[in-house]
N, C-alpha and C positions, 0 to 999 in steps of 0.2 A: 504494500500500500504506500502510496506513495502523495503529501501532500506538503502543496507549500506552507512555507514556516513563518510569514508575516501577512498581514494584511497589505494588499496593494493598494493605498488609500490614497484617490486620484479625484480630490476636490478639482473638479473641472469647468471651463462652460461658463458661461453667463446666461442672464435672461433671453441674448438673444443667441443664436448658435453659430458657430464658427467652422470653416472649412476643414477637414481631416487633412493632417499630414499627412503626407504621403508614405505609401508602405509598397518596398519592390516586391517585384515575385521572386526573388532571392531570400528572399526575409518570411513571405508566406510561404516559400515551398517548405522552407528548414524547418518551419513547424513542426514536418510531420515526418521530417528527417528520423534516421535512427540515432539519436543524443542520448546524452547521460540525461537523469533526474534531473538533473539539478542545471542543463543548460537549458532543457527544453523551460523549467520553470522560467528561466531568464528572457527565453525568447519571449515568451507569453507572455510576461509583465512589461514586457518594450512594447510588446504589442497592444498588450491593454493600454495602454497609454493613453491610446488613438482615440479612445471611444470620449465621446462630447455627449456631456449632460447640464442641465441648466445651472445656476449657480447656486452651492451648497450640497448639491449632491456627489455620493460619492462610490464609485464601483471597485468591486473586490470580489477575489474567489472564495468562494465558498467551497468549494471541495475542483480542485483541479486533475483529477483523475477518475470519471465515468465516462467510458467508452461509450460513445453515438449516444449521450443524454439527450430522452424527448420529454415524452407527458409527467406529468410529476403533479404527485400527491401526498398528503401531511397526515399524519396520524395523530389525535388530542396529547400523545405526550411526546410530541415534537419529531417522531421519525419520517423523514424525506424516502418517500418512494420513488422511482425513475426506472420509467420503463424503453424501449430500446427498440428501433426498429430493424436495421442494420445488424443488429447480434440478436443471440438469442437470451439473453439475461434480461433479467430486473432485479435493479439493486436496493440497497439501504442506506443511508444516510443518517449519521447521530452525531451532532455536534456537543459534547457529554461535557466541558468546562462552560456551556453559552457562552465564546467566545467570536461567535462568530464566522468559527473555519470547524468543520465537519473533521472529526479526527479520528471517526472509525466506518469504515463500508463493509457492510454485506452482501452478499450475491443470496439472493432471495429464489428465483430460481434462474436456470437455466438449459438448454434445448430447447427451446420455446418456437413456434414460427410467428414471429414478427410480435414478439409481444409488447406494441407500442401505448396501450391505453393502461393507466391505472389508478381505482378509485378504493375509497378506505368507507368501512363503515362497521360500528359495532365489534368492533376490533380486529374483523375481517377484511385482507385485502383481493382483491377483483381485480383480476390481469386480463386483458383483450388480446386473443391472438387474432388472426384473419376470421377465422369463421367457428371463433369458439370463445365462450365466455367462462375464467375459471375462479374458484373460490378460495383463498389459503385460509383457513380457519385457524382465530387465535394467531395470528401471525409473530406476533411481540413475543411469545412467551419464551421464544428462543431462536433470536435472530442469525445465529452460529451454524443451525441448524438446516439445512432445504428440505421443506416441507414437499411431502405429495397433494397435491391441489384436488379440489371437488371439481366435476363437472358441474356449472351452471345451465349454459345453452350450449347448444351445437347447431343452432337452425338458420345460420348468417351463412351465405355463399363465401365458395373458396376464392374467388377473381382476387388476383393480388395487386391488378390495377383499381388503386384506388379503394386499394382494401384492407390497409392498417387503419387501426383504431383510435381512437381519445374515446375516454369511458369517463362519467362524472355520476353522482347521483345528485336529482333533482331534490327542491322543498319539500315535492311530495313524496317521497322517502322512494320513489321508481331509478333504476338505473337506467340511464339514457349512452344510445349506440346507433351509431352513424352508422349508413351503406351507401358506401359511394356509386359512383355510378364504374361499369367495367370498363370506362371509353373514356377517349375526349372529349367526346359526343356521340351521342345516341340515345333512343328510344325504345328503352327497352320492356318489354312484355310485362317480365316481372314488377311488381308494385313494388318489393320491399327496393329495388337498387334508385339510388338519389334520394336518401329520407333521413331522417334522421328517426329510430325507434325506441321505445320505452319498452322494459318487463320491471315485474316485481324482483327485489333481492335474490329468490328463489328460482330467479328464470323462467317465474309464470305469467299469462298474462301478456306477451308481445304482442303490441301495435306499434303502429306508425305514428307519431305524432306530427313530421313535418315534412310537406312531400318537394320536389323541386329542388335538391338539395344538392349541386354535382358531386361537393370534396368537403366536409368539413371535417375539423381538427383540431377545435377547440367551439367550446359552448359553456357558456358564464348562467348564472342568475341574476337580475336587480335585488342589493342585498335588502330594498324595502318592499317591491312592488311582486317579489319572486317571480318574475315574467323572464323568460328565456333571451337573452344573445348569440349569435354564435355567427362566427366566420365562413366565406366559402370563396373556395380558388374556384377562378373564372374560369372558360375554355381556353384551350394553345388555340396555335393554327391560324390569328384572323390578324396579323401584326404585332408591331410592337407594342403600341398603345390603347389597341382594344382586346376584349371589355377589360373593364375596372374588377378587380375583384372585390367582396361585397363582406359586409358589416351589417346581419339584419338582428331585426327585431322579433320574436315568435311571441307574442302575448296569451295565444292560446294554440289550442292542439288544429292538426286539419290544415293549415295554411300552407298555400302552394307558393316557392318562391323562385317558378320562372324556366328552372332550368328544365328541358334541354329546347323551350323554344324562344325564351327573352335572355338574355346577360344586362346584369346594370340596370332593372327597371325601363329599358328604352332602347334596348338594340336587338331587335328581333334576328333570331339567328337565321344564316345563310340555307342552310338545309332543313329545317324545323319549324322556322320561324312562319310561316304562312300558314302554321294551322291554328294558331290561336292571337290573339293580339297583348301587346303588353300590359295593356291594361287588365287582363284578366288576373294577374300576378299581383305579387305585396311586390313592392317595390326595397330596394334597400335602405338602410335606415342611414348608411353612409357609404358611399361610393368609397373607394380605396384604392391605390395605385394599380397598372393593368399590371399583373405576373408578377407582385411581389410574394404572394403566395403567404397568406395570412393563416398563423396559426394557432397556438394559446391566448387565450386575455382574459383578464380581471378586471372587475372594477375594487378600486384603493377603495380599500376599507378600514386602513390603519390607523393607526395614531402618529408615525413618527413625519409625515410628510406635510407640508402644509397644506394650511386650509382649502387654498385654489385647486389643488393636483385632488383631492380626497372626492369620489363619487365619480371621475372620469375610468373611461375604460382604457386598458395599456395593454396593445394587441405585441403579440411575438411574429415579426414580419421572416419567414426563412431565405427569402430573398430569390428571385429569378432564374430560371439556370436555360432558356433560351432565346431569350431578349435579344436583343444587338449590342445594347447597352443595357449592362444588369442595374438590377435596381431591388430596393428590398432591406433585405439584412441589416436589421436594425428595429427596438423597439419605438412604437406609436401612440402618442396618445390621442384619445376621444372627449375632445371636449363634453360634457354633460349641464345642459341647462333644460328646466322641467321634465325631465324624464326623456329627452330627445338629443340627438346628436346633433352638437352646434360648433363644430371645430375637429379639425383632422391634421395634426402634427407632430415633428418627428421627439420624443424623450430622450432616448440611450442611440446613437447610430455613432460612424467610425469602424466596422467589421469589414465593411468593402472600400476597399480603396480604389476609387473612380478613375481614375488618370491609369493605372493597373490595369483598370477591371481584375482584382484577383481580392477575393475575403478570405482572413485567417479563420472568421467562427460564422455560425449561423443561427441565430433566435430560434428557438424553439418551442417554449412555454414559459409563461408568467405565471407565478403562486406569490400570496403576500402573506410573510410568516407572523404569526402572531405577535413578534417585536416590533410589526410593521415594517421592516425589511423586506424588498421585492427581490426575487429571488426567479433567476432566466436559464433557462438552461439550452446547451448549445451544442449540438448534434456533430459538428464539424472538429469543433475545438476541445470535447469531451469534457466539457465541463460545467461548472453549474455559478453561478456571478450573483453578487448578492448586492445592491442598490442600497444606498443610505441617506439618509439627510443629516446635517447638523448645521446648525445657525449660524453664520459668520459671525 
């Protein structure tokens, strides 16, 4: 195990935001160089540098060693889940001094196919492979230990375009599971692909709550109104700059958002698009960059940030990967005024370096830890970054 020994504490940024240094692809390849512990720590920390955040805040590793960290989830007595698309593990996370930096990981399990979603409930963790939902009962009572998992479901199709997971449990105490659609586009037969679905804890009980759905990979609740958020990557294929990918709103169950024959509330699609109008669709609740590929968000719920940033949403952007010019990698926040999305701008970014084109790390998911610390985790860079304020 292998973790860095200080905090990177990189008061950065002012109120308004400043261009990234620039970063060679000399400097991003050796990232992933074969180095010693303790050079790769150094490149990383040269590298964090780069990242620009408003003024007062300040970013640091939380644990610098989880292989392809994506969806991540907390348990009430503080243990960090992460699960993993690219490998077959999900780990653990125990930061055991509350210092700040995570100083013990577990491998929770592993073999897994693609077990990228995972949700905590009742002291049970819920791990999402492609087409299977599983249960580790009592998880905590011995994190040293790989448990054999329960079968939950197995009734989600194998397609693995577009068929890794984000799993969360709703207010209403239902776990919610996305199915993507198997394409870029298409129309497919089956109901459950492009939805977003609910079961009970128990796996009983699946429906569809939200249909229209192409890719999503993070889905929040309003922590007053409990009405659903959730992200969704746009189609490839139609340029660089269309559609936008999308930030909507689900207030209640049934609601169709579009896809596969609007993008964006207002671009009826090339091959789809003549059979229905956009107007039959919810439209989005905020447009979002075309192909930066939107993935975890919260809205701040803490205490330690100020007042103006508390109640907005701060999406995990993973950033483009066939643009002309990438775009993306980096988190975003959502302004929130009366329960609506009234502003779209960037928080934490500096991961891609534009004049490059080449990014050291890629956003992956947001969770806000009960210290009020936001806390990102980053698929590319295998690590997990943890977000601070303190008052000048």
């Amino acid at each position: 195990m292998r973790y860095i020994k200080i905090i990177l504490t990189l008061i950065v940024g002012s109120l308004t935001f400043f261009q990234c240094d620039p970063i060679t692809k000399n400097q991003v390849q050796s990232l992933a160089s074969e180095a010693t512990p303790e050079e790769q720590d150094e490149k990383l920390s040269e590298a964090l540098k780069r990242i620009k955040l408003p003024d007062g805040f300040s970013i640091s590793l939380f644990s610098d060693n989880v292989p392809n960290a994506r969806s991540m989830t907390m348990s009430p007595s503080g243990i960090l889940y992460i699960g993993t698309r690219q490998d077959d593990k999900v780990y653990a996370l125990e930061d055991t001094n509350q210092d700040g930096i995570a100083d013990k990981k577990y491998i929770i399990a592993e073999g897994m196919n693609t077990p990228n979603g995972v949700a905590f409930r009742d002291g049970d963790l819920y791990v999402a492979e492609i087409n299977k939902i599983w249960k580790f009962v009592n998880i905590e009572a011995d994190l040293n230990q790989v448990k054999k998992p329960v079968l939950i479901s197995d009734e989600f199709p194998s397609d693995k375009h577009h068929g890794w997971k984000y799993i969360a449990f709703g207010p209403d105490g239902k776990l919610y599971i996305p199915v993507g659609a198997p394409c870029n586009i298409c129309e497919s037969r089956k109901k459950i692909y492009a939805t977003i679905t609910r079961m009970n804890k128990d796996g009983s009980g699946l429906e569809i709550f939200a249909h229209g759905v192409r890719n999503t990979v993070g889905f929040t609740w309003h922590p007053e109104t409990n009405e659903m958020w959730f992200t969704d990557n746009g189609r490839d294929m139609l340029g660089d700059n269309i559609p936008p990918c999308e930030l909507n709103h689900a207030p209640s169950s049934s609601m169709h958002f579009g896809y596969p024959y609007c993008h964006g509330g207002d671009i009826a699609d090339p091959t789809h698009g003549s059979e229905y109008s956009c107007t039959d669709f919810v439209a989005p609740a905020q447009k979002l960059g075309p192909h930066v590929a939107p993935l975890g968000l919260k809205f701040y719920t803490g205490d330690m940030f100020p007042e103006e940033y508390k109640g907005d949403i701060y999406i995990a952007e993973h950033g483009s990967w066939n643009r002309s010019k990438k775009i993306g990698y980096r988190v975003m926040r959502i302004k929130m005024e009366n329960g609506k999305a009234s502003g779209y701008e960037p928080f934490a970014f500096g991961w891609l370096d534009k004049s490059e084109q080449e990014a050291f790390g890629r956003p992956v998911d947001v969770y806000i830890a009960p210290d009020g610390a936001m806390l990102v985790s980053d698929d590319r860079a295998g690590v997990i970054y943890r977000i601070t304020y303190a008052a000048n």
